[in-house]
Legacy VTK file of the C-alpha trace (Angstrom):
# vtk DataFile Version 3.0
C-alpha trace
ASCII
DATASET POLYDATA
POINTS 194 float
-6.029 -99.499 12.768
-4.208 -99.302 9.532
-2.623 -96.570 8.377
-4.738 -95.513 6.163
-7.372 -95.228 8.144
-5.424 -93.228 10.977
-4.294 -91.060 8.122
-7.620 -90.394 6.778
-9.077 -89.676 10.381
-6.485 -86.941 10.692
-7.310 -85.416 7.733
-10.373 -85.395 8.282
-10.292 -83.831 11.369
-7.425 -81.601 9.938
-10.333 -80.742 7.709
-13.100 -80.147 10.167
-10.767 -77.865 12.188
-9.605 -76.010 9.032
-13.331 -75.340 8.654
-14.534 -74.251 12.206
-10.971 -72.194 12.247
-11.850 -70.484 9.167
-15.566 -70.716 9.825
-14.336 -68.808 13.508
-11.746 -66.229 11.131
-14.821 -65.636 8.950
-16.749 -64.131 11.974
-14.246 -62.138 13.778
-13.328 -60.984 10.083
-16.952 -60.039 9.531
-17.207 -58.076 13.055
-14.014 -56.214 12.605
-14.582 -55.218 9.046
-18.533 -53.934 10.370
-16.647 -52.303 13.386
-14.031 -50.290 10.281
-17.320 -49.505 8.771
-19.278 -48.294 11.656
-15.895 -46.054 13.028
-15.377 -45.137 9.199
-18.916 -43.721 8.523
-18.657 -41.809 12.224
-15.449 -40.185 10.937
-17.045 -39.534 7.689
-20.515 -38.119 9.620
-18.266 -36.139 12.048
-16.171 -34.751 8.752
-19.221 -33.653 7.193
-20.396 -32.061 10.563
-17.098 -30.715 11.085
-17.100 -29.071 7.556
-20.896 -27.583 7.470
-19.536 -26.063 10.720
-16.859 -24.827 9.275
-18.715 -23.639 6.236
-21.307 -21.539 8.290
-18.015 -19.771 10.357
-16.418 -18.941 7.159
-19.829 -17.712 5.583
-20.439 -15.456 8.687
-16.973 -14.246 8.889
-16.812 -12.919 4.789
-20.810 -11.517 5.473
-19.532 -9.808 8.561
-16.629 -8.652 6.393
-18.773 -7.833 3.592
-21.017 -5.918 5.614
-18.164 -3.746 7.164
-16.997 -3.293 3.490
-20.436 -2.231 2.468
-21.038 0.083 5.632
-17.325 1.674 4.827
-18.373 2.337 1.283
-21.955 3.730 2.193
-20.104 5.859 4.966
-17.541 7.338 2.039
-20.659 7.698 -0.686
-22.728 9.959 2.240
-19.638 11.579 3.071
-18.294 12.466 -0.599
-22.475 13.853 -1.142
-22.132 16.018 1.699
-19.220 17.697 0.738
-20.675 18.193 -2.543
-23.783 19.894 -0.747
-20.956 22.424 0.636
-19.502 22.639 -2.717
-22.524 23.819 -4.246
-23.329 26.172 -0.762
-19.793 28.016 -1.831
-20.992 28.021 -5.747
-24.787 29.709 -4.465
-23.083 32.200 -2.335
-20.575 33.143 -5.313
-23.105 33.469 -7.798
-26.000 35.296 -5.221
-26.761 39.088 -6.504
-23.714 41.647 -6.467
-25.446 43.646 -4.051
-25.724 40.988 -1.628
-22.607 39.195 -2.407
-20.751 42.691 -2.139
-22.514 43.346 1.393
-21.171 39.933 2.618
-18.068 40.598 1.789
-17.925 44.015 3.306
-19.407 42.212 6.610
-16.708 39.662 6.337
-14.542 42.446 6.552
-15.600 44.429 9.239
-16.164 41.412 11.292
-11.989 41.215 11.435
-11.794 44.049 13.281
-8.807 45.919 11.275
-9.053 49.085 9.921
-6.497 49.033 7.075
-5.052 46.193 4.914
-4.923 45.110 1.170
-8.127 43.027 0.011
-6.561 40.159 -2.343
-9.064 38.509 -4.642
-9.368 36.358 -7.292
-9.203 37.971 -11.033
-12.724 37.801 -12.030
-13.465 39.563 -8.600
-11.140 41.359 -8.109
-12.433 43.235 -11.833
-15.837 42.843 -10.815
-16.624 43.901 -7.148
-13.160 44.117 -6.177
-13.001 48.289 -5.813
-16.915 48.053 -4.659
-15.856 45.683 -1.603
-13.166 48.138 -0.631
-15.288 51.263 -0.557
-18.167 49.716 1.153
-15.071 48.667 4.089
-14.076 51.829 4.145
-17.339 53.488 4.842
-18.296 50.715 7.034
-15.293 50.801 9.283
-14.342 53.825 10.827
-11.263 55.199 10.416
-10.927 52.542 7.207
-8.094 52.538 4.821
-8.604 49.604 3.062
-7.440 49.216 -0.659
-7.342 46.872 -3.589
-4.325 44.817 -3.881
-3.011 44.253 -7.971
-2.046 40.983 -6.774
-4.603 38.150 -7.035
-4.816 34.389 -5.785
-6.571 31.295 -6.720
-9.613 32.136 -4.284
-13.351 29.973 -5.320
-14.462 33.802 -3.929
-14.243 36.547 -1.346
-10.424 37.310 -0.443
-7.713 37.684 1.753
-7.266 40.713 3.475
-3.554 41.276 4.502
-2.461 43.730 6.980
1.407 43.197 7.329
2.416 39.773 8.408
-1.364 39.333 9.206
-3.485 37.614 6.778
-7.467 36.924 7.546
-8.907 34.667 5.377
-12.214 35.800 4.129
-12.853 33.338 1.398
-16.088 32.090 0.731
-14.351 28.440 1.166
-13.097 29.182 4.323
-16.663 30.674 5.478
-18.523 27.555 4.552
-15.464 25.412 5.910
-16.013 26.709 9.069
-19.286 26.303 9.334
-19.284 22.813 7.884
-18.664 21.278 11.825
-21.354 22.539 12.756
-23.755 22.078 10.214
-22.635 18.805 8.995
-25.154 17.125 11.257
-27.848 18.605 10.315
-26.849 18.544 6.703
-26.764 14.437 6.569
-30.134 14.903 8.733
-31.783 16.550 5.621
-29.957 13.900 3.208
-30.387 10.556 4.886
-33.784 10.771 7.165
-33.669 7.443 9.749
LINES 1 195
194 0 1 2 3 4 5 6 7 8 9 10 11 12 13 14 15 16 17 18 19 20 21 22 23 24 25 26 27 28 29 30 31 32 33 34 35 36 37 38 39 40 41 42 43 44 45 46 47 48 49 50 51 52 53 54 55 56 57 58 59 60 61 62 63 64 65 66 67 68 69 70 71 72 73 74 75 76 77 78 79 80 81 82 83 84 85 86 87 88 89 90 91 92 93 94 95 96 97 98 99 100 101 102 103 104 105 106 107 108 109 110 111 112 113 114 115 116 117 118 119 120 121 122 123 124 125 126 127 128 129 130 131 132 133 134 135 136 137 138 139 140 141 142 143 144 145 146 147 148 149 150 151 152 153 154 155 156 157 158 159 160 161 162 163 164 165 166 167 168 169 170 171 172 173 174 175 176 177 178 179 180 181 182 183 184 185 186 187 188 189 190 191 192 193
C-alpha cells in the first residue's frame, strides 16, 4: 500500500470518526440543552407559583390591615356621634323652661346633702336663675343657708356649690357625664341598630 493510499484511508476514517464524534456531541448536546430547558421552565413555573402565592399573602395581609383600619375609623366616627348625642343632651337640658331647669337645679342641690355653701355659676346664669336656684335650696332644704357666690366659672350650666374646702359639682356636664356609662349602650343601640 502506498502512501497515499494509507494516508487517505486515515483521513478518511479520521473523517468518519470526526462525524459519528460530533454526530454523538450533537445528541448529548441536544439532551442536555432540552434537560436546561425542561429544569429552566420548572424554575420559571415554580417562580410564577411562588409569586401568585406570594401575591395572594400580601393581598390578604394589606385587606386584613385595611379592614382593621376601616373598623378603627368606623369605631372613632360612632364614637365621636355619640358624644355629640351627649353634647346636644347637655345643650336640651340648658335651654329646657326656667321653671324646670330652675327645679333641677334646686334637686341637684338638695340631693348633696349640705345645708349651706356658695352656688358658683356661670355669668349668664348666674344673672338669670342664679338668685332663683338659691331660694328654691333654701326652702327646699331645711335649715338652708345657701347663697349666690359673685364669683363665676366657665360652667356649659348648673354650678358648683362650695362649702369650705368642699366643692360638689353640679354642672349639667358633669350630670350627663355621669350618666354617659351607663347610657352609652343604649345610646349606640338607638344609633346603630344590628
Amino acid at each position: 500500500m502506498s502512501i497515499e493510499k494509507i494516508t487517505s484511508k486515515i483521513i478518511s476514517e479520521a473523517s468518519e470518526l470526526k462525524d459519528k464524534t460530533l454526530s454523538e456531541a450533537r445528541v448529548q448536546s441536544d439532551a442536555v440543552l432540552a434537560e436546561a430547558q425542561k429544569k429552566a421552565q420548572e424554575m420559571v413555573e415554580e417562580s410564577k407559583k411562588r409569586g401568585l402565592e406570594e401575591k395572594e399573602k400580601i393581598i390578604s395581609r394589606r385587606k386584613s390591615v385595611a379592614d382593621i383600619d376601616c373598623r378603627k375609623v368606623f369605631l372613632a366616627k360612632k364614637q365621636e356621634l355619640i358624644g355629640q348625642c351627649f353634647d346636644k343632651a347637655v345643650d336640651e337640658i340648658i335651654t329646657m323652661n326656667e321653671a324646670d331647669y330652675t327645679d333641677l337645679l334646686t334637686a341637684l342641690g338638695k340631693s348633696s346633702g349640705l345645708k349651706a355653701g356658695q352656688l358658683i355659676f356661670n355669668e349668664k346664669e348666674r344673672a338669670a336663675i342664679g338668685q332663683k336656684v338659691v331660694d328654691g335650696l333654701n326652702k327646699a332644704v331645711d335649715g338652708g343657708n345657701f347663697t349666690l357666690a359673685e364669683e363665676t366659672r366657665k360652667l356649659r350650666g348648673g354650678y358648683m356649690l362650695s362649702c369650705g374646702q368642699t366643692f360638689i359639682n353640679n354642672t349639667i356636664e358633669a350630670l350627663v357625664e355621669e350618666a354617659r356609662p351607663e347610657l352609652v349602650a343604649e345610646v349606640a343601640k338607638m344609633m346603630f341598630p344590628a
